[in-house]
N, CA and C atoms as an extended XYZ file, in Angstrom:
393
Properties=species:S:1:pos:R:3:atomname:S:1:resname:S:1:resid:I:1 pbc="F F F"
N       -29.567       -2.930       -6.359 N   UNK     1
C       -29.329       -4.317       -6.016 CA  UNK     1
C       -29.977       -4.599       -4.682 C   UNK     1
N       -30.549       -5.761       -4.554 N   UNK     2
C       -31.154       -6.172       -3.612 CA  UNK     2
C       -30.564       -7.442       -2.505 C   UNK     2
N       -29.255       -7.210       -2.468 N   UNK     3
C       -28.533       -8.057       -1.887 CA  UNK     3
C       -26.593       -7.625       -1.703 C   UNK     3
N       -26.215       -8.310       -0.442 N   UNK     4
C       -24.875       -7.625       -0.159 CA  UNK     4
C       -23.954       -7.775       -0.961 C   UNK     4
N       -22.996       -6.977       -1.469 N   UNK     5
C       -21.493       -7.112       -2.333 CA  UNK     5
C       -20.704       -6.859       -0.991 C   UNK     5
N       -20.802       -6.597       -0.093 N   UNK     6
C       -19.375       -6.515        0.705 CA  UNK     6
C       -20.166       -7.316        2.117 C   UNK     6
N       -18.552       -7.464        2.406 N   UNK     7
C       -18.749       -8.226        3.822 CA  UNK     7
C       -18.099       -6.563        4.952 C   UNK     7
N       -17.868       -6.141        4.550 N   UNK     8
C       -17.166       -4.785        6.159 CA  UNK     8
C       -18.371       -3.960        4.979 C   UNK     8
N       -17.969       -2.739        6.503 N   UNK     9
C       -18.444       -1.465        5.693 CA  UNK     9
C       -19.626       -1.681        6.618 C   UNK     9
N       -20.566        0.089        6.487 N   UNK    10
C       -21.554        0.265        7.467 CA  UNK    10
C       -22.685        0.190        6.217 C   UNK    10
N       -24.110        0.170        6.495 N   UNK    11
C       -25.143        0.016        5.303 CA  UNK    11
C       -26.351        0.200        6.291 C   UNK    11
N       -27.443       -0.324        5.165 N   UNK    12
C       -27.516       -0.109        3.427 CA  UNK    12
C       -26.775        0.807        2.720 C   UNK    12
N       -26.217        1.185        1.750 N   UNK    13
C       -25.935        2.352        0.997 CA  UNK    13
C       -26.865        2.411       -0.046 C   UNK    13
N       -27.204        3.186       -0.454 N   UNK    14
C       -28.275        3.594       -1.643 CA  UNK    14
C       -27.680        4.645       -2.902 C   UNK    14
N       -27.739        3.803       -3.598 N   UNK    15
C       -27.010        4.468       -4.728 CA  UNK    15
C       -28.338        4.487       -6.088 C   UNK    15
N       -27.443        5.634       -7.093 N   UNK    16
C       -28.966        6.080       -8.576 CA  UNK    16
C       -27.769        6.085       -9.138 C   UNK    16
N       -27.830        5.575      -10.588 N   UNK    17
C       -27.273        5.598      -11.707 CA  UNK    17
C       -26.225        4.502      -11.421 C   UNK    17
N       -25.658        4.618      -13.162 N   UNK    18
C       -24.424        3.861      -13.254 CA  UNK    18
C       -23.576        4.391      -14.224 C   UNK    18
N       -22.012        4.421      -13.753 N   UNK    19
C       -21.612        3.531      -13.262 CA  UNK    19
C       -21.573        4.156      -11.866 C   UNK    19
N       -21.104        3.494      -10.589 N   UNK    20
C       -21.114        4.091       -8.977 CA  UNK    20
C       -19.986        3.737       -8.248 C   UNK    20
N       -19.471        5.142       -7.702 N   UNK    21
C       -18.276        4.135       -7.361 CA  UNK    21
C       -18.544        4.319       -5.879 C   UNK    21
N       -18.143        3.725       -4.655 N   UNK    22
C       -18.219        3.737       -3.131 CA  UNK    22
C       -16.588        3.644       -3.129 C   UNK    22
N       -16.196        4.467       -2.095 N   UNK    23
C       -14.927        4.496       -1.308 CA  UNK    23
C       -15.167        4.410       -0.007 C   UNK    23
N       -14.806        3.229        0.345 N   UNK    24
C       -14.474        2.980        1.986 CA  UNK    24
C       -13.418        3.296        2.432 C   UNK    24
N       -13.095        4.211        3.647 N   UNK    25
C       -11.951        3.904        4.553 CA  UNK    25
C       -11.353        2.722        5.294 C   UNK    25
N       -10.028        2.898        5.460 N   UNK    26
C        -9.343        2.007        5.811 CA  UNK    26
C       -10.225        1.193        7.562 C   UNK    26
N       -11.184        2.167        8.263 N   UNK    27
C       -12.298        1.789        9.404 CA  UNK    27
C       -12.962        0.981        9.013 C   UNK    27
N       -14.071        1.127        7.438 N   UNK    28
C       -15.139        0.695        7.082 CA  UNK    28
C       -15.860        1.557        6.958 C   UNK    28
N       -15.670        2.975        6.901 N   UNK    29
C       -16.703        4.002        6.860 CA  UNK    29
C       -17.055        4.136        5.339 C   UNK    29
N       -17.923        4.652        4.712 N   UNK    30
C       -17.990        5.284        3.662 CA  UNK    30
C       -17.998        6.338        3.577 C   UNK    30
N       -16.390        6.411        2.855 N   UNK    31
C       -16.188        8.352        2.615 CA  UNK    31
C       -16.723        9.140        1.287 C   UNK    31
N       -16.942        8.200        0.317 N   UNK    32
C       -17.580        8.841       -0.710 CA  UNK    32
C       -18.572        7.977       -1.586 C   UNK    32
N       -19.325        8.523       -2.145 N   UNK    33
C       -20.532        7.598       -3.319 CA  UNK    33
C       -20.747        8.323       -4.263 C   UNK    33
N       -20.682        7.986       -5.397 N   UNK    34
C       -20.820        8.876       -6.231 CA  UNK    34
C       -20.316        8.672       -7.665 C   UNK    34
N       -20.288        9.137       -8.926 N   UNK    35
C       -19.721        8.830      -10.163 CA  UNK    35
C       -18.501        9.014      -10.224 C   UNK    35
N       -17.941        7.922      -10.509 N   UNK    36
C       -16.751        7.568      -10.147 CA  UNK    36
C       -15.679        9.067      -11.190 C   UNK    36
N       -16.096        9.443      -12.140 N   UNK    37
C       -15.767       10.981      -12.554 CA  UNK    37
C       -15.467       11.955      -11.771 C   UNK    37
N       -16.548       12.022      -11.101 N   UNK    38
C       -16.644       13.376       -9.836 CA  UNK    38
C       -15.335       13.236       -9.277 C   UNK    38
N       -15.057       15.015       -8.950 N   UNK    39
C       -13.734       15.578       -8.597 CA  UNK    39
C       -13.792       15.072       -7.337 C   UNK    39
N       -14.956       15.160       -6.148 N   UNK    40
C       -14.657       14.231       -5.343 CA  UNK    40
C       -14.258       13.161       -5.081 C   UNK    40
N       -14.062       12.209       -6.073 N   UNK    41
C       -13.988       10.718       -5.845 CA  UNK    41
C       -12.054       10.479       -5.846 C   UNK    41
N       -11.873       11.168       -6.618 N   UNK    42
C       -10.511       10.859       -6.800 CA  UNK    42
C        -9.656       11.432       -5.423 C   UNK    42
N       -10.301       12.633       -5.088 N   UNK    43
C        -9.360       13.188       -4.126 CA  UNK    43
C       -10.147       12.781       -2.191 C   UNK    43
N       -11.387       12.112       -2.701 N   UNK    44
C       -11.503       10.933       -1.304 CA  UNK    44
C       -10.592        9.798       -1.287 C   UNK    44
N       -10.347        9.274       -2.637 N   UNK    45
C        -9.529        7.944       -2.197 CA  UNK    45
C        -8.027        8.451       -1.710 C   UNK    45
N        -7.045        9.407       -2.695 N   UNK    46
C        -5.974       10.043       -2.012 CA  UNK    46
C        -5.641       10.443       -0.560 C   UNK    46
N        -6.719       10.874       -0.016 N   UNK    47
C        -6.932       11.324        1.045 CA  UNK    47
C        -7.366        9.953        2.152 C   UNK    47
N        -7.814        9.041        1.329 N   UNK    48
C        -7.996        7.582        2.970 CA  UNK    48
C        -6.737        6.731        2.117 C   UNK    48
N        -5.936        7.187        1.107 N   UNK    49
C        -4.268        6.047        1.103 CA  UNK    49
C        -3.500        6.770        1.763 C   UNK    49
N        -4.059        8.012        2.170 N   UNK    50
C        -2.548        8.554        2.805 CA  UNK    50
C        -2.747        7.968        4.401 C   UNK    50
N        -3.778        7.638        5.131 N   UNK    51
C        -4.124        7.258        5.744 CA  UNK    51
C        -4.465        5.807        6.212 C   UNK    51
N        -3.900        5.079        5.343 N   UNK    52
C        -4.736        3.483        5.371 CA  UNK    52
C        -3.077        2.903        5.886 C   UNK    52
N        -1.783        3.101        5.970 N   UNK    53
C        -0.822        2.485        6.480 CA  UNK    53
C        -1.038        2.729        7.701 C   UNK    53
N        -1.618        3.929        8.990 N   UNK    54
C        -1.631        3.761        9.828 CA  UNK    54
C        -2.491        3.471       10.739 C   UNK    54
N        -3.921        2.972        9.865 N   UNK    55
C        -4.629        2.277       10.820 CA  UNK    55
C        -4.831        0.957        9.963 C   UNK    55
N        -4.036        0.248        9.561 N   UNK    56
C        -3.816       -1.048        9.373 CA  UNK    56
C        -3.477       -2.045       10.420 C   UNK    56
N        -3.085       -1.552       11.381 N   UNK    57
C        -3.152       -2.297       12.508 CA  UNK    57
C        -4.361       -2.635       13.371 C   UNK    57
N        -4.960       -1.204       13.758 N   UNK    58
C        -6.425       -0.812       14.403 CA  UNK    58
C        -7.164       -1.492       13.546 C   UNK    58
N        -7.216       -1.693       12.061 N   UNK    59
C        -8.441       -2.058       11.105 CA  UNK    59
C        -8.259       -3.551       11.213 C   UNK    59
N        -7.509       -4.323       11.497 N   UNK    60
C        -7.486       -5.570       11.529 CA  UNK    60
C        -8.180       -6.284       12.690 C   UNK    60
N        -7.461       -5.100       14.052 N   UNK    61
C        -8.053       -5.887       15.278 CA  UNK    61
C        -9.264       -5.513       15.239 C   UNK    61
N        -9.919       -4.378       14.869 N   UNK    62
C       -11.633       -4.424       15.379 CA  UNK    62
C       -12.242       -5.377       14.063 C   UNK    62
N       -11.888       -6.550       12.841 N   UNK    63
C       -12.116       -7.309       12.229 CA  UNK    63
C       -12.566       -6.776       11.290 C   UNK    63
N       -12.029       -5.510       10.562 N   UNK    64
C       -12.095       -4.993        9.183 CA  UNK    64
C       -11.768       -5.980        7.706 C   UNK    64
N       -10.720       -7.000        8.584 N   UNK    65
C       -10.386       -7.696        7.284 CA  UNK    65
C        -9.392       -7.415        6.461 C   UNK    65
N        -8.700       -6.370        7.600 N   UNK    66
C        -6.684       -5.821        6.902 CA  UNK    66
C        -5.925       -6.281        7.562 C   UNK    66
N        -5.156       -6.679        6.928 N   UNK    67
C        -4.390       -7.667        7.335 CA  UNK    67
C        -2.810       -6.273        7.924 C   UNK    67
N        -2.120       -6.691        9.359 N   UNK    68
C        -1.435       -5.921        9.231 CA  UNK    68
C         0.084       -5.713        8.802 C   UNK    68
N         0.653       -4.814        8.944 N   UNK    69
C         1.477       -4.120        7.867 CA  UNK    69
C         2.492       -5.751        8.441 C   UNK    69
N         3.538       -5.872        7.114 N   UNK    70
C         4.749       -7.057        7.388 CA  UNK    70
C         5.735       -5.808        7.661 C   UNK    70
N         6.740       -6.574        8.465 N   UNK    71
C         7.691       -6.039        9.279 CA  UNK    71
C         9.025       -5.910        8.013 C   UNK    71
N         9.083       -5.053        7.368 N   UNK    72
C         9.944       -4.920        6.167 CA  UNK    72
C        11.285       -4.495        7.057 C   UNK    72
N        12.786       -4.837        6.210 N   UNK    73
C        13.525       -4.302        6.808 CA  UNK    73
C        13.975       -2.567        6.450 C   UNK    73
N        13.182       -2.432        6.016 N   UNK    74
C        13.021       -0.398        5.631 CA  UNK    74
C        11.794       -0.312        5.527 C   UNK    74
N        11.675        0.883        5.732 N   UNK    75
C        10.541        1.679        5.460 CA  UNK    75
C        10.148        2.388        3.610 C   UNK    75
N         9.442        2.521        3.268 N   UNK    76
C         9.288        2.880        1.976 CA  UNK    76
C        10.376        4.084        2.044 C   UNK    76
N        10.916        4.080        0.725 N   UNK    77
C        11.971        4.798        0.599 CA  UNK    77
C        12.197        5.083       -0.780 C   UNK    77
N        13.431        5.869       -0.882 N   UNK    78
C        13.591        5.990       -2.741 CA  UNK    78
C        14.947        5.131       -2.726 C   UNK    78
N        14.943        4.102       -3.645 N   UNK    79
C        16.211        3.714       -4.480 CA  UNK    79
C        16.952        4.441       -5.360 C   UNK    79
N        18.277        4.072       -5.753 N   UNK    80
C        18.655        4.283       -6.810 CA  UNK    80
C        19.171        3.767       -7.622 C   UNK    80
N        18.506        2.969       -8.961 N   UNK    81
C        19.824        1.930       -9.198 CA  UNK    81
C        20.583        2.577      -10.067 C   UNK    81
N        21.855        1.606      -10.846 N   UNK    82
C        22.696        1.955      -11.396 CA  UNK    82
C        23.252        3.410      -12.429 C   UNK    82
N        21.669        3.256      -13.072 N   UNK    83
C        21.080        4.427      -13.852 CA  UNK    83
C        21.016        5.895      -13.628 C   UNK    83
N        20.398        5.608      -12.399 N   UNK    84
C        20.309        7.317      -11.724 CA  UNK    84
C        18.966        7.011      -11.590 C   UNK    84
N        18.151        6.161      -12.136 N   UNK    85
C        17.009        5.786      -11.934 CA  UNK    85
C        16.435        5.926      -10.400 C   UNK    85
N        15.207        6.913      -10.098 N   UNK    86
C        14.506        6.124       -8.813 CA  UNK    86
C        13.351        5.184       -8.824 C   UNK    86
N        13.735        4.323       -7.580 N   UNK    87
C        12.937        3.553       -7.683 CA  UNK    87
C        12.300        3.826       -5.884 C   UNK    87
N        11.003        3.877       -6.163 N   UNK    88
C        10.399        3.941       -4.607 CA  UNK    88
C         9.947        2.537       -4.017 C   UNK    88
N        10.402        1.703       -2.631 N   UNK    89
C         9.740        0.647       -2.415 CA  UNK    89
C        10.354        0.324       -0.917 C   UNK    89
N         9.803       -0.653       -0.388 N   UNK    90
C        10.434       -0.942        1.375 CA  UNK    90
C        11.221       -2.118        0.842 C   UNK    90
N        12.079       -2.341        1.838 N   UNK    91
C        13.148       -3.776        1.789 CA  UNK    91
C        12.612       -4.502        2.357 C   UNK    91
N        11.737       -5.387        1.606 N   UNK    92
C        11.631       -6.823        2.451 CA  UNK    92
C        12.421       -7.727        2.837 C   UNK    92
N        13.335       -7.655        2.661 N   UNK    93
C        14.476       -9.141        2.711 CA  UNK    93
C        15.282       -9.103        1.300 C   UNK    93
N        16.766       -9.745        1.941 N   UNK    94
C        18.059       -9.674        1.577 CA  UNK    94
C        18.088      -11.318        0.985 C   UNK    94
N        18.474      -11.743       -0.298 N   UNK    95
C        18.756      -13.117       -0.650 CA  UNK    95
C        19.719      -13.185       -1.613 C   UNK    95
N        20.767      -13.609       -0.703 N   UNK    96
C        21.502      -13.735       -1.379 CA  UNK    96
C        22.209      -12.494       -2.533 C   UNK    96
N        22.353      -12.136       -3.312 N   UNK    97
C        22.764      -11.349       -4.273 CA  UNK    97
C        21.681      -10.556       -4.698 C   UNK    97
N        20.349      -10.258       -4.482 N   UNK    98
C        19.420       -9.992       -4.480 CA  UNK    98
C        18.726       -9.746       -3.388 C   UNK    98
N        17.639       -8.630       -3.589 N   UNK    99
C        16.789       -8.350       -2.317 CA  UNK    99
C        15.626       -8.285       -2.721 C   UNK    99
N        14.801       -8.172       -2.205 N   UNK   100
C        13.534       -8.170       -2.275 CA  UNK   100
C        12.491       -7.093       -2.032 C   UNK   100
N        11.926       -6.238       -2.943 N   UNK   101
C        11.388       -4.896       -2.597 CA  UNK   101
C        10.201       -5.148       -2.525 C   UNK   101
N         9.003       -4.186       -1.419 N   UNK   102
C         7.783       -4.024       -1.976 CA  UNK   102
C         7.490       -2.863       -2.355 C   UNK   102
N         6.645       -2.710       -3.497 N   UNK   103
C         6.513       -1.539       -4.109 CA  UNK   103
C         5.259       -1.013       -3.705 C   UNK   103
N         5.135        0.778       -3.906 N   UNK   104
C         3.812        1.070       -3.208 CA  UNK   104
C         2.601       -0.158       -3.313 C   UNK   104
N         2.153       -0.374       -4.949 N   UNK   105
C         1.038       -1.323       -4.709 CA  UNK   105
C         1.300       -2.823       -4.227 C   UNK   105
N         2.419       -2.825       -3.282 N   UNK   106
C         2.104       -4.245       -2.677 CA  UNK   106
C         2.970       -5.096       -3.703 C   UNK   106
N         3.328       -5.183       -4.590 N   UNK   107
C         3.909       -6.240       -5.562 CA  UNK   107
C         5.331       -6.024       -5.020 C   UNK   107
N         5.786       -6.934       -4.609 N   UNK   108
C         7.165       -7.811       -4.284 CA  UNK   108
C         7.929       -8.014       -5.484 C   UNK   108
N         9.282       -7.370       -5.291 N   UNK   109
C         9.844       -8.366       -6.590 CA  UNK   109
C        11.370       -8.187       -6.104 C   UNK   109
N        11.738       -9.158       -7.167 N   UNK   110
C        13.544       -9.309       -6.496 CA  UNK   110
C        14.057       -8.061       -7.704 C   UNK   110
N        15.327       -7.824       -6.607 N   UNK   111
C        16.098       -7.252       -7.656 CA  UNK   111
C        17.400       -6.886       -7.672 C   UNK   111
N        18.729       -6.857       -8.568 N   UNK   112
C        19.664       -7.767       -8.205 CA  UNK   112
C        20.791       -6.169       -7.453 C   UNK   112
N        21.153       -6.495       -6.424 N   UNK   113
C        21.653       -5.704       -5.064 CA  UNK   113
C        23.211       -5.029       -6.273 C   UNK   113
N        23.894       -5.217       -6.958 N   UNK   114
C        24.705       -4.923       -7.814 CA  UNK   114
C        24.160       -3.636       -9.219 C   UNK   114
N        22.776       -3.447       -8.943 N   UNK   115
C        22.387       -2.881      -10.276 CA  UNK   115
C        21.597       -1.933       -8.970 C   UNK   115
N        22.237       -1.239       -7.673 N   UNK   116
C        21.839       -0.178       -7.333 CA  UNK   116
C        22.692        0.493       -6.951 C   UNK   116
N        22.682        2.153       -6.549 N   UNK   117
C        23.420        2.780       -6.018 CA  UNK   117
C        24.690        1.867       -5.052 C   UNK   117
N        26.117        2.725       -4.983 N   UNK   118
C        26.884        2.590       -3.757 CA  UNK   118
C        26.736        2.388       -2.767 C   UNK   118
N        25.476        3.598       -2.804 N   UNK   119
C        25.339        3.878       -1.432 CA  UNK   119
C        24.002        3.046       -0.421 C   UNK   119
N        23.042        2.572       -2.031 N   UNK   120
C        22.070        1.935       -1.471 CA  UNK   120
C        22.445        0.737       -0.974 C   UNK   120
N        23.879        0.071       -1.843 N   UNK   121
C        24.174       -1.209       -1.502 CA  UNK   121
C        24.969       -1.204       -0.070 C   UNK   121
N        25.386       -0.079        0.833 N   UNK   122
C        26.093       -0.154        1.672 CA  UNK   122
C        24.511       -0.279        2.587 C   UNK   122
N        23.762        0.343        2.267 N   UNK   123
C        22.329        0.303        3.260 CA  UNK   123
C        22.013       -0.926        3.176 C   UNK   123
N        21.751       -1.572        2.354 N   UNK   124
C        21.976       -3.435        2.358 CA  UNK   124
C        22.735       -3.848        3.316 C   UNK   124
N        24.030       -3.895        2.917 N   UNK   125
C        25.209       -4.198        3.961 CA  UNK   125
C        25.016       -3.777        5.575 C   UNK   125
N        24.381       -2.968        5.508 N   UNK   126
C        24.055       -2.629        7.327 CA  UNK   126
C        23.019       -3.170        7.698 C   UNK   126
N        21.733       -3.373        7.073 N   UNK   127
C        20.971       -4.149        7.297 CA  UNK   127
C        20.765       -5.654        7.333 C   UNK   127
N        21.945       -6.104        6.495 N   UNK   128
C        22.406       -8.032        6.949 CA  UNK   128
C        23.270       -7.732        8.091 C   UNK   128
N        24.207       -6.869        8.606 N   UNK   129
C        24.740       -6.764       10.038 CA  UNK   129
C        24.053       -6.202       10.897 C   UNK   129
N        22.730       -5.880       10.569 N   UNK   130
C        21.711       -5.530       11.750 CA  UNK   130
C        21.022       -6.611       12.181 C   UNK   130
N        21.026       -7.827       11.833 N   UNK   131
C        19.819       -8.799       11.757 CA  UNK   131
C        20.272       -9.599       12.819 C   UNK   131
């Protein structure tokens, strides 16, 4: 291709064949190029998510274009609801009879504070008397 697909990131990159995959770090670097198959590719991207929550701050101010982290009232964590079920996600906010989780990929969703653990719901309860 003879013209830009990204706005961040360092270049030209030069890529042969298709299909191609590029992995950028959470900086803008390019950590890998290559067929998106290759054993490398999978275990470059693992390796810049384990890494991309803590320079989400740094990547925003030098104008990477990441936006930084929202101020959740937990930290990613494991749930449990009623089931025995886990559920992994941060507490965004308490509403009413319901709270609001984000889940690793970012998707928000409500879910109702009665259909989790005892014990998760007492962690609720400390966190509306923390506020």
């Amino acid at each position: 291709m003879e013209f830009p697909v990204a706005k961040t990131g360092s270049g030209p990159v030069q890529a042969r064949g298709i299909p191609h995959l590029f992995v950028f770090g959470a900086t803008g670097k390019l950590v890998f190029s290559g067929h998106p198959m290759d054993k490398e590719a999978e275990k470059s991207i693992k390796r810049e998510l384990k890494g991309v929550t803590a320079e989400l701050d740094t990547g925003a101010k030098k104008g990477f274009g990441l936006a930084p982290r929202v101020n959740n009232l937990s930290e990613q964590r494991s749930w449990t609801n009623a089931d025995g079920k886990a559920i992994n996600a941060a507490l965004v906010s308490i509403e009413g009879d319901s709270v609001k989780l984000e889940m690793p990929n970012g998707r928000k969703v409500s879910y109702p504070i009665n259909k989790l653990s005892e014990q998760d719901q007492e962690f609720i309860e400390s966190r509306k008397t923390a506020k």
